[in-house]
MOPAC internal coordinates of N, CA, C and O (Angstrom, degrees):
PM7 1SCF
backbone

  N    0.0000 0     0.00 0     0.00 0    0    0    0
  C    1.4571 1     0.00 0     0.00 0    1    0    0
  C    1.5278 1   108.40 1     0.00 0    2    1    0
  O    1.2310 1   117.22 1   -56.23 1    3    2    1
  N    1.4320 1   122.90 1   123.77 1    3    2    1
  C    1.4417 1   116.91 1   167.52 1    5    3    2
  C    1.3839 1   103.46 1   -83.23 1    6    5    3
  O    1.2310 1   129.34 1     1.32 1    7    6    5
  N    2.0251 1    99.60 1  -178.68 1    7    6    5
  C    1.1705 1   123.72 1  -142.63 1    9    7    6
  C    1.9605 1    84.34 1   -68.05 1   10    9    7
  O    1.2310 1   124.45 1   129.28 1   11   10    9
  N    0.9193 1   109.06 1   -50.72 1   11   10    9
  C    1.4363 1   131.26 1  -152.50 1   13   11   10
  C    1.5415 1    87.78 1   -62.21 1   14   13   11
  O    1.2310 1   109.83 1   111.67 1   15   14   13
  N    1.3590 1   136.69 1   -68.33 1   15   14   13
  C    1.1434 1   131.91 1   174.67 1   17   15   14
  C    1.7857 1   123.50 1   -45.77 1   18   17   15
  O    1.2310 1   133.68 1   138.49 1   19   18   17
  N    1.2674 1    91.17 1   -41.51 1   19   18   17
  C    1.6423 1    93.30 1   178.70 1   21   19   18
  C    1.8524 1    95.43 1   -73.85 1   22   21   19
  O    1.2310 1   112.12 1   130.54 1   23   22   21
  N    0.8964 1   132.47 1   -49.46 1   23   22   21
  C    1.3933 1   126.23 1   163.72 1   25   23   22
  C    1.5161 1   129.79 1   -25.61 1   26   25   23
  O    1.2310 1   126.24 1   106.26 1   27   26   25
  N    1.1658 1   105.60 1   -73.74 1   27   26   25
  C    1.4637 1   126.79 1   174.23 1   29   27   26
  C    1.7618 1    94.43 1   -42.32 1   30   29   27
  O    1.2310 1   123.30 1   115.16 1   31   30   29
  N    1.4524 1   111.27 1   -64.84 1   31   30   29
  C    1.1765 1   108.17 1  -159.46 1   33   31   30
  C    1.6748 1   121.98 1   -78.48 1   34   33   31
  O    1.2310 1   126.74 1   179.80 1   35   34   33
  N    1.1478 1   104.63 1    -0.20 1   35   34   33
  C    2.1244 1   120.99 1   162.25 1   37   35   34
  C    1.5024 1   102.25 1   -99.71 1   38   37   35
  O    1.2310 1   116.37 1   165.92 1   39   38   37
  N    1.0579 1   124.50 1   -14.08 1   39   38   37
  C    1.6869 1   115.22 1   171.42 1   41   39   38
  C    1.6007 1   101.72 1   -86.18 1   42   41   39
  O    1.2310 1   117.95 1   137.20 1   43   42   41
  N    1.7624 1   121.50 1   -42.80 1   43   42   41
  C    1.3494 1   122.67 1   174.89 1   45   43   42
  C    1.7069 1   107.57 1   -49.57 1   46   45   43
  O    1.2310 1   119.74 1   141.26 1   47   46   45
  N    1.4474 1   118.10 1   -38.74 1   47   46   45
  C    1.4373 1   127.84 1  -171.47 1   49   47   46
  C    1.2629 1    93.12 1   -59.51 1   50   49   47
  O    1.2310 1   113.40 1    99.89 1   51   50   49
  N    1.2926 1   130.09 1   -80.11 1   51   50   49
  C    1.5062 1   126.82 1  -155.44 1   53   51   50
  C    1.8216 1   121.28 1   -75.99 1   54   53   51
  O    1.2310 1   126.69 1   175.42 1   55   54   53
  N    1.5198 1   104.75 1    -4.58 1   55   54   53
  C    1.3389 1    86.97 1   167.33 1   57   55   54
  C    1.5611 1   104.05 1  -109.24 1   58   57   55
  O    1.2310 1   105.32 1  -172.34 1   59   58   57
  N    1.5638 1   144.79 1     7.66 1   59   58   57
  C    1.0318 1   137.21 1   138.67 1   61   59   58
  C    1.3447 1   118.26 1   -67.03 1   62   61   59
  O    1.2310 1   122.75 1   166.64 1   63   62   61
  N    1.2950 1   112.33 1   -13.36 1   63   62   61
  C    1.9221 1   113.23 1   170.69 1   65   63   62
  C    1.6482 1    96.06 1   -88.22 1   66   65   63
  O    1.2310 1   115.19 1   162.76 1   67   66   65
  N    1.6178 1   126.73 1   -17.24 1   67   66   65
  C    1.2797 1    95.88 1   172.23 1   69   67   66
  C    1.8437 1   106.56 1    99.00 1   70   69   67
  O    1.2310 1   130.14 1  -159.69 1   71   70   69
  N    1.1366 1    98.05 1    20.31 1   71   70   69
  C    1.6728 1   105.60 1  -171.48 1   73   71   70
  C    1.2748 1   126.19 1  -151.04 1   74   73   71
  O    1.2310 1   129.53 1  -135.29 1   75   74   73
  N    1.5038 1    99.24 1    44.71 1   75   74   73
  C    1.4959 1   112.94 1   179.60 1   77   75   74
  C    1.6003 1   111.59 1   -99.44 1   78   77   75
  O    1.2310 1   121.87 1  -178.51 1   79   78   77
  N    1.4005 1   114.02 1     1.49 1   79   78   77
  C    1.7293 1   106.84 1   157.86 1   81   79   78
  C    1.7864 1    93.31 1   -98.07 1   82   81   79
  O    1.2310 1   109.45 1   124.29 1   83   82   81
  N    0.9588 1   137.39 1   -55.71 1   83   82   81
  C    1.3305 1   132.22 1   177.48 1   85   83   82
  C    1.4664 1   110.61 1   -37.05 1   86   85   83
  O    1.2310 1   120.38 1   156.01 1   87   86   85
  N    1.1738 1   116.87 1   -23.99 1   87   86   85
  C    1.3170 1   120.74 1  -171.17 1   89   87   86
  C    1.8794 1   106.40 1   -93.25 1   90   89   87
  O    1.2310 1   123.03 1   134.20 1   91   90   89
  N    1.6033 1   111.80 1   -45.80 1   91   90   89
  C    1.0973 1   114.15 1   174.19 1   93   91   90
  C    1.4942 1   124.62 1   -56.66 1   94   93   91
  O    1.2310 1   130.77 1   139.66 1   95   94   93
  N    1.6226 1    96.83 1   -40.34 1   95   94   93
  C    1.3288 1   108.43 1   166.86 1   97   95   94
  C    1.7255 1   125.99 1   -43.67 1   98   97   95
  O    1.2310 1   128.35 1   125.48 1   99   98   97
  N    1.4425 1   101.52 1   -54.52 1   99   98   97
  C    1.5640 1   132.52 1   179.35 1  101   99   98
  C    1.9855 1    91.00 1   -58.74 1  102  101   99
  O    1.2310 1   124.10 1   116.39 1  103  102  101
  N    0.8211 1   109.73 1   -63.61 1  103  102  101
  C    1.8460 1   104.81 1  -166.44 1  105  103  102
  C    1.5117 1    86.82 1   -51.78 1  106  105  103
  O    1.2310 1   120.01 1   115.67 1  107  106  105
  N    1.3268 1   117.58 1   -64.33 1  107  106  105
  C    1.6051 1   119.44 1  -154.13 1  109  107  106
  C    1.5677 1   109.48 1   -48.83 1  110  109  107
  O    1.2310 1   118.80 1   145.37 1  111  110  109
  N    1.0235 1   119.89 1   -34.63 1  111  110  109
  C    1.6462 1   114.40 1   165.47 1  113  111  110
  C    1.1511 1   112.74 1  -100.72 1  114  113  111
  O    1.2310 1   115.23 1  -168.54 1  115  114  113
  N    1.1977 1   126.65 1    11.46 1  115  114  113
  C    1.6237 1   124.05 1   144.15 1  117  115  114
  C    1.6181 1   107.88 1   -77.55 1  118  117  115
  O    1.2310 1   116.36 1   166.10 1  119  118  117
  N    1.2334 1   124.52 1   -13.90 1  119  118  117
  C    1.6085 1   115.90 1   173.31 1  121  119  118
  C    1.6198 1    98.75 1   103.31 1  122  121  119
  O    1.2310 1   111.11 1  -138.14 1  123  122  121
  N    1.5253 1   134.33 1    41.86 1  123  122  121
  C    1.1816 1   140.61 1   167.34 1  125  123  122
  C    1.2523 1   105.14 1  -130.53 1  126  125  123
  O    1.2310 1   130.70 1   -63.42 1  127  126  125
  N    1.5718 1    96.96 1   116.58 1  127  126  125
  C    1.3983 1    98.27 1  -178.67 1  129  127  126
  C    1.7931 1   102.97 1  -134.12 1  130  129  127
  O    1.2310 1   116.82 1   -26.79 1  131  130  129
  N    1.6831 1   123.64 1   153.21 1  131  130  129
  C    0.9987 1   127.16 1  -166.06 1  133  131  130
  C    1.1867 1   131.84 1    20.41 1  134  133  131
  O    1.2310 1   124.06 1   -79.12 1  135  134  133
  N    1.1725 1   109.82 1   100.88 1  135  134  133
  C    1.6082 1   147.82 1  -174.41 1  137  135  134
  C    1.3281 1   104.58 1   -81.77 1  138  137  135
  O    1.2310 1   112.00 1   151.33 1  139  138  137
  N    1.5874 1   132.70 1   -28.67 1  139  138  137
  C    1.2817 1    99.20 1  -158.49 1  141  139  138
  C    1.5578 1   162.13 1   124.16 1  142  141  139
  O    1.2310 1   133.79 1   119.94 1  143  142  141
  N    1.8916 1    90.95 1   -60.06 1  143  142  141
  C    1.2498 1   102.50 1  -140.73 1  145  143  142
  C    1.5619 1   128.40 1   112.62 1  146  145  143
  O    1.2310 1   122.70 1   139.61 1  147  146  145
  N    1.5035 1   112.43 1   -40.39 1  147  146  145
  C    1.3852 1   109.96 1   177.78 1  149  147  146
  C    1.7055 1   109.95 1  -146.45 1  150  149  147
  O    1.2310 1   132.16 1   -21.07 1  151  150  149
  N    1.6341 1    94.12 1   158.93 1  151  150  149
  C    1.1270 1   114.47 1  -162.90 1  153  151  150
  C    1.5009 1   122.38 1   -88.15 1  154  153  151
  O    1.2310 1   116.03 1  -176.79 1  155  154  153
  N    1.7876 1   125.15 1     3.21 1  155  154  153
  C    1.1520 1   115.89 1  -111.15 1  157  155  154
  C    1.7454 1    70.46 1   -99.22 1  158  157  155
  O    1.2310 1   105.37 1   163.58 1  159  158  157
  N    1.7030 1   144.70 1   -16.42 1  159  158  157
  C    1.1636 1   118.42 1  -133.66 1  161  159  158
  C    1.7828 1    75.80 1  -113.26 1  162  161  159
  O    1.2310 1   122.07 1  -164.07 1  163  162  161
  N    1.3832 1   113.64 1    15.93 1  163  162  161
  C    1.8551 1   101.12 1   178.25 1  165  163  162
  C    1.9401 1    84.72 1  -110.29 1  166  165  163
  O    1.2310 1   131.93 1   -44.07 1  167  166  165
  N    1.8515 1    94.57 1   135.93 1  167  166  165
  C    1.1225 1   116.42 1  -178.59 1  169  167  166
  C    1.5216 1   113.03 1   -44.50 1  170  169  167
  O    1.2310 1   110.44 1    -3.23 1  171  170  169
  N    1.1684 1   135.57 1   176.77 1  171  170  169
  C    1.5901 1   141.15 1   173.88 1  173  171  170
  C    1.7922 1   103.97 1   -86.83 1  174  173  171
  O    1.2310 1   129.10 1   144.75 1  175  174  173
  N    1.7586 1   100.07 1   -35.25 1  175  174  173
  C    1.5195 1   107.60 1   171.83 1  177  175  174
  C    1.1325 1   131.84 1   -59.19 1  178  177  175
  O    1.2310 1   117.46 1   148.11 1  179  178  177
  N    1.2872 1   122.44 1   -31.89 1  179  178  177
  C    1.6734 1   142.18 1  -146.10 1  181  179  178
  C    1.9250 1    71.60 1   -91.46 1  182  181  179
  O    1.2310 1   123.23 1   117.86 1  183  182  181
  N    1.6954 1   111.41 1   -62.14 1  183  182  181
  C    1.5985 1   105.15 1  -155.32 1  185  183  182
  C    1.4391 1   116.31 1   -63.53 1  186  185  183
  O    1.2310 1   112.82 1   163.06 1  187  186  185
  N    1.3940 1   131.16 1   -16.94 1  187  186  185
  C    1.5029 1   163.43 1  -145.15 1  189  187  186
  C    1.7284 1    76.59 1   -97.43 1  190  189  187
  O    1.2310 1   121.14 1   103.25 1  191  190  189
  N    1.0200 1   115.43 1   -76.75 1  191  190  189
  C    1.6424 1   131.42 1   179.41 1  193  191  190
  C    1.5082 1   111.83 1   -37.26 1  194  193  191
  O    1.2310 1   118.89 1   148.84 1  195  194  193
  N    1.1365 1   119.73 1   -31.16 1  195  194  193
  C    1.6933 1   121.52 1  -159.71 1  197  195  194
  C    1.2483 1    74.09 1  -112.16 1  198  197  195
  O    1.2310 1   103.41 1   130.33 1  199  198  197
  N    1.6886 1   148.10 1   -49.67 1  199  198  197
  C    1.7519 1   118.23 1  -160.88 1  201  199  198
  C    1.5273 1    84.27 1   -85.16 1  202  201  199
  O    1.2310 1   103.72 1   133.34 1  203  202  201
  N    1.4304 1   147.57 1   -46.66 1  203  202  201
  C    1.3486 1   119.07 1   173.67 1  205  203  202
  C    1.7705 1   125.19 1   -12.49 1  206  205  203
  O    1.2310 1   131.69 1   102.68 1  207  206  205
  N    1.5372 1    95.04 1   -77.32 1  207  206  205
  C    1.6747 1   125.65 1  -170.33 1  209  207  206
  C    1.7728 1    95.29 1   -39.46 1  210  209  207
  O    1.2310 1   124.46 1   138.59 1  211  210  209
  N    1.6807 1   109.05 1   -41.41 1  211  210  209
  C    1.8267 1    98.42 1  -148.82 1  213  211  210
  C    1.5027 1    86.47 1  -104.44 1  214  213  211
  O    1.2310 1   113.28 1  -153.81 1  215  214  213
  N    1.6968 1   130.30 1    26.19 1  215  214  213
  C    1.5617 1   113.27 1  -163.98 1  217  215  214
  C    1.1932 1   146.39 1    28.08 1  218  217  215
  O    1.2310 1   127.61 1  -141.28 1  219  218  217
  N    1.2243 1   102.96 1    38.72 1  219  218  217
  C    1.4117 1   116.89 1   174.33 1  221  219  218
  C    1.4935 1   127.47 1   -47.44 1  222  221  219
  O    1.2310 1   125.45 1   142.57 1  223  222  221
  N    1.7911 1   107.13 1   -37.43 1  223  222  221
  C    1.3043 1    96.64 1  -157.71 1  225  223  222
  C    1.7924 1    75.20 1  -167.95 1  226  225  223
  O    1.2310 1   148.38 1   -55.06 1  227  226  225
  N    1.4084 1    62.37 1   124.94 1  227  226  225
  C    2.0919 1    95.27 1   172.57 1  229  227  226
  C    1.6103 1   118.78 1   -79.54 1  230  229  227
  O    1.2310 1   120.69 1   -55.33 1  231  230  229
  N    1.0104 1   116.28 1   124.67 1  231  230  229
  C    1.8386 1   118.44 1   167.27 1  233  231  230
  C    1.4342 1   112.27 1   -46.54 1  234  233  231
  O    1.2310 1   120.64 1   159.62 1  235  234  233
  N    1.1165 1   116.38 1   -20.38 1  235  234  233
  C    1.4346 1   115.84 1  -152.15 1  237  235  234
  C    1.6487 1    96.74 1  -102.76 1  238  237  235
  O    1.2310 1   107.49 1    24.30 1  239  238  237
  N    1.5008 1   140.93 1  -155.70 1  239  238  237
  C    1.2705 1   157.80 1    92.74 1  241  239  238
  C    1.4993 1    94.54 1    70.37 1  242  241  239
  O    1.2310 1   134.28 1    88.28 1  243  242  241
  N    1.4182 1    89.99 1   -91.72 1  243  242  241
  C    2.1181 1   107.59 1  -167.41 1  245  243  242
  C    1.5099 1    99.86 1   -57.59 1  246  245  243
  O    1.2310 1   111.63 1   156.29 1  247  246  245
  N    1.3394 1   133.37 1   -23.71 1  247  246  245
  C    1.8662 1   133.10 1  -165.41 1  249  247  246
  C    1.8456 1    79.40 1   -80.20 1  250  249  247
  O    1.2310 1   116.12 1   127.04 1  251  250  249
  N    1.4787 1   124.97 1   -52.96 1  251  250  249
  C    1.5396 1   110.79 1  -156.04 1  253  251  250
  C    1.5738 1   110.55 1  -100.10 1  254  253  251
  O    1.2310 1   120.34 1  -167.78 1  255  254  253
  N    1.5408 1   116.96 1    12.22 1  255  254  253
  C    1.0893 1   109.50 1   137.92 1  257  255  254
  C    1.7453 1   134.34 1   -99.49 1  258  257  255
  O    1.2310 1   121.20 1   158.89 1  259  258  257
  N    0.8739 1   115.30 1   -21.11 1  259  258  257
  C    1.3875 1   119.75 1   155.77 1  261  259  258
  C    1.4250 1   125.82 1   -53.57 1  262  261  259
  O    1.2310 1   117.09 1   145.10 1  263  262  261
  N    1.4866 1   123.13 1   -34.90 1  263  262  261
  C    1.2335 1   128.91 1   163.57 1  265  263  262
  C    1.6885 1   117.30 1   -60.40 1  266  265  263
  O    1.2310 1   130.86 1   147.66 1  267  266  265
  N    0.9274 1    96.65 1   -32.34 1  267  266  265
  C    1.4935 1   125.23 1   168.63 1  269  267  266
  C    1.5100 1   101.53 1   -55.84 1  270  269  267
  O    1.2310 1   135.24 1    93.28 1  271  270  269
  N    1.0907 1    88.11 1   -86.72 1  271  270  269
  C    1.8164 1    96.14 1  -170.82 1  273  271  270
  C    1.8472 1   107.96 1   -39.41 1  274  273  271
  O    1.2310 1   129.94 1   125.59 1  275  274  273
  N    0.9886 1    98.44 1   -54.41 1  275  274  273
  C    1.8492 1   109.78 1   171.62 1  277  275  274
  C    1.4379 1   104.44 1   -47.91 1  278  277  275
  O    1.2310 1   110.59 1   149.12 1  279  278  277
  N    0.9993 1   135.29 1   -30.88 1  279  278  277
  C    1.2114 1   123.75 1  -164.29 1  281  279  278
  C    1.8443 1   113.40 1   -95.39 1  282  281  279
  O    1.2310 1   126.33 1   173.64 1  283  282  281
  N    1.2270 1   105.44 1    -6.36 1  283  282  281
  C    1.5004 1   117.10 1  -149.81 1  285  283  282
  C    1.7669 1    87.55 1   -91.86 1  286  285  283
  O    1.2310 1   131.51 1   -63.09 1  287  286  285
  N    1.3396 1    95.39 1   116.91 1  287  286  285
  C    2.1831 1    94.16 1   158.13 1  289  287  286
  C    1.2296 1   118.65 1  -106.75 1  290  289  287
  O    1.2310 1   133.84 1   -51.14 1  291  290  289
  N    1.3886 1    90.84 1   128.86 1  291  290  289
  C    1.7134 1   109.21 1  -151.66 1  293  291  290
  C    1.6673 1    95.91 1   -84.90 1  294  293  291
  O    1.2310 1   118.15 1   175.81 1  295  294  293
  N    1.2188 1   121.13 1    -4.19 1  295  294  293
  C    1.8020 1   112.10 1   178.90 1  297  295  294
  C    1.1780 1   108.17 1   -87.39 1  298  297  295
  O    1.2310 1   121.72 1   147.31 1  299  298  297
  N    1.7852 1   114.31 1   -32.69 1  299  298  297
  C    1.2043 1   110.96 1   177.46 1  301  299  298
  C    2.0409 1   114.19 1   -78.21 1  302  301  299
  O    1.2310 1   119.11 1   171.41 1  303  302  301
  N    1.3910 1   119.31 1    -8.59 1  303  302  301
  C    1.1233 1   120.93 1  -166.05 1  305  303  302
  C    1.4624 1   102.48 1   -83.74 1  306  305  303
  O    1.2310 1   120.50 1    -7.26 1  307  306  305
  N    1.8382 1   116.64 1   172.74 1  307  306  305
  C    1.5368 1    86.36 1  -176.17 1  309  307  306
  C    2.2698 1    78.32 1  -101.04 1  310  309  307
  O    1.2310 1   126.08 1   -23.52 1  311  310  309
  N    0.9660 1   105.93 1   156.48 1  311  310  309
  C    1.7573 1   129.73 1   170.98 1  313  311  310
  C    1.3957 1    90.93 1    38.90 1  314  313  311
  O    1.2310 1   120.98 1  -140.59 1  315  314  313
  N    1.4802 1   115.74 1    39.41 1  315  314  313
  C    1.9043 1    89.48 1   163.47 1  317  315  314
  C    1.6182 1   107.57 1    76.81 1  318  317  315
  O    1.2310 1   114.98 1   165.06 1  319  318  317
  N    1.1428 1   127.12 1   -14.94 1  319  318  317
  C    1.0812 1   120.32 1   176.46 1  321  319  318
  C    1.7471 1   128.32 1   -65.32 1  322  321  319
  O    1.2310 1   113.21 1   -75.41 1  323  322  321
  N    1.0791 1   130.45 1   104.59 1  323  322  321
  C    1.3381 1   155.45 1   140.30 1  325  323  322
  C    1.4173 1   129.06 1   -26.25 1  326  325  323
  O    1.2310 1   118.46 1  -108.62 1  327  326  325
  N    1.3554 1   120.55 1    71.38 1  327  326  325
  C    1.4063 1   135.83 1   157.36 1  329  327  326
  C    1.2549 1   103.45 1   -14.63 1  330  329  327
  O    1.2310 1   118.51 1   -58.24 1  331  330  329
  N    2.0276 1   120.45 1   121.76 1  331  330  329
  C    1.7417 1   101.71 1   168.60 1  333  331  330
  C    1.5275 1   105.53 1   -95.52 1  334  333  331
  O    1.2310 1   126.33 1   -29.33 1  335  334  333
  N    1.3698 1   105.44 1   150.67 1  335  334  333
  C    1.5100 1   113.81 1  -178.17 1  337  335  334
  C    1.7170 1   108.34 1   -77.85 1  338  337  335
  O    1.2310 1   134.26 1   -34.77 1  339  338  337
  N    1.4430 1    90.03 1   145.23 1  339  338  337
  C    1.0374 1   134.08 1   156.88 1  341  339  338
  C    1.8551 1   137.06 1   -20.51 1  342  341  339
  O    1.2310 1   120.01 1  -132.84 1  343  342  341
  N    1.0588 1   117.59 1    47.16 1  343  342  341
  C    1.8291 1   112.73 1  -171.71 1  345  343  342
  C    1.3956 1   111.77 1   -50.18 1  346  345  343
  O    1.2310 1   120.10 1   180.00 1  347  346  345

């Protein structure tokens, strides 16, 4: 996964968690100020750091199904449906 992808896809995390002023907030006293519109000049680390802090996303289990889920194209799937994995 590049930077840009792993990016995209921790910015997708926190505004489906609903915490992209919490988040703006969080950069802005990290010393990021006006964006724009885009995210590209705040590190991949700094954001890794902020879904750390709010537990977004587990190392374990929930990190390699979510990658999962990210990965899935739903035009090619038939109704969105989601294969369950495998123990």
């Amino acid at each position: 996964m590049t930077h840009e992808d792993k990016r995209y896809s921790l910015i997708r995390l926190i505004i489906n968690a609903g915490l992209e002023e919490d988040f703006f907030e969080w950069l802005n006293n990290h010393g990021y100020h006006d964006f724009f519109g885009r995210l590209d000049n705040v590190p991949v680390k700094l954001i890794e750091e902020y879904v750390s802090t709010k537990k977004l996303l587990d190392d374990g289990d929930d990190h390699e199904l979510l990658e999962e889920i990210y990965s899935i194209d739903y035009e090619d799937s038939k109704r969105g449906y989601i294969k369950a994995r495998k123990h």
